[in-house]
C-alpha positions, 0 to 999 in steps of 0.5 A: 357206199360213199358218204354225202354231203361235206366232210365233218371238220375238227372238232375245235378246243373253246375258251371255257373258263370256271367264273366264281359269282363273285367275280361276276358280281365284281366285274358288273360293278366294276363295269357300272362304276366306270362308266355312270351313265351306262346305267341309263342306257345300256350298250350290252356289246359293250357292257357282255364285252367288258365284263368278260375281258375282266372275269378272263383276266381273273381267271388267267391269274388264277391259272386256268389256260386258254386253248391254243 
């Protein structure tokens, strides 16, 4: 019997890399400390966007590799 409905697609390698708490915390810090106002009024695109730019960047160096 036929099977119904669309055809499952390829499953798809994700970007997962390990953060240290550490790095989390510095990379916050780093977000609040470039930008002061950012503290009154938080724009979290912005605020997720940086901090996970630099925890990328922390675990590029540290040799994790992203899918290709």
């Amino acid at each position: 019997m036929a099977q119904r409905g669309r055809p499952r697609s390829k499953p798809m390698k994700k970007w997962n890399p390990r953060y240290s708490k550490t790095a989390v915390r510095v990379a916050i810090q780093n977000a609040l400390m470039d930008n002061p106002d950012l503290s009154m009024i938080v724009n979290t695109d912005k605020f997720t966007k940086t901090i996970l730019q630099q925890c990328d960047e922390w675990a590029l160096e540290d040799g994790q590799t992203p899918p290709e």
